[in-house]
C-alpha positions in Angstrom: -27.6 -109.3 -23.4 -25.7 -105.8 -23.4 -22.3 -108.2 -24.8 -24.4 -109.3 -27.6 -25.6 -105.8 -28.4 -22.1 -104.7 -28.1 -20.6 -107.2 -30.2 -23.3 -106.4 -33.0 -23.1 -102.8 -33.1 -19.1 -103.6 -33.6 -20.2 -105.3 -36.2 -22.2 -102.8 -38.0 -19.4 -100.4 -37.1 -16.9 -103.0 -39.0 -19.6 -102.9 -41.6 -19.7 -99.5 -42.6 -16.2 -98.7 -42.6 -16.0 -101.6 -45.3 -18.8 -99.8 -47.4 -16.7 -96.8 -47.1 -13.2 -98.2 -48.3 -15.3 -99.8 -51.1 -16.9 -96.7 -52.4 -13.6 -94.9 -51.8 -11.9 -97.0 -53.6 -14.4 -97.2 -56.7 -14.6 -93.4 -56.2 -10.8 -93.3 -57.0 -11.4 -95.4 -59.7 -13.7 -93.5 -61.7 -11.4 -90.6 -61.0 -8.3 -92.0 -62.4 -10.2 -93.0 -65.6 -11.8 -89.8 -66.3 -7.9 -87.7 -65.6 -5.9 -90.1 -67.1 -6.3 -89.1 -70.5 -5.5 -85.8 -69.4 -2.8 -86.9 -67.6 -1.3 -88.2 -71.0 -1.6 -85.3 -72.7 -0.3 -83.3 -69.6 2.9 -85.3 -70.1 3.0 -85.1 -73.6 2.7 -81.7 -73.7 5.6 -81.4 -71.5 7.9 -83.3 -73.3 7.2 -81.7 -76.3 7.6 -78.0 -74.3 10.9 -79.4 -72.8 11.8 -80.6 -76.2 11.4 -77.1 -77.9 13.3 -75.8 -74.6 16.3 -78.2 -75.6 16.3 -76.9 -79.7 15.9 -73.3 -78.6 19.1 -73.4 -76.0 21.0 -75.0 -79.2 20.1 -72.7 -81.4 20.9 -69.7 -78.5 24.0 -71.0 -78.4 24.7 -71.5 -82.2 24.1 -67.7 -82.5 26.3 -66.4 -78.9 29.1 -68.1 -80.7 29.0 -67.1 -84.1 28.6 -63.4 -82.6 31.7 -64.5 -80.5 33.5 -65.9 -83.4 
């Protein structure tokens, strides 16, 4: 009798760590959609910063060499 009650209390052990990787996982979920689009814009607004970056060394450059010049 106290094997069968050990062997069901594993069970309902093994049970609840499954409920808990489930709602984990669904938990993740619903975070990833509601930061992805932020995420996006995250990146896009980096790309557009590092793209400003890359004009504004240019044109710092343009002007050290025409003072140069």
């Amino acid at each position: 009798m106290h094997v069968a009650a050990g062997q069901s209390a594993a069970k309902g052990e093994e049970s609840i760590v499954s409920d808990v990787k489930r709602a984990s996982a669904a938990g993740i979920a619903a975070l990833s959609i509601l930061f992805a689009p932020n995420i996006d814009a995250l990146a896009a607004d980096k790309a557009a910063l590092q793209q400003k970056g890359h004009v504004f060394a240019e044109a710092s450059a343009d002007v050290s060499s025409s003072r140069v010049s």
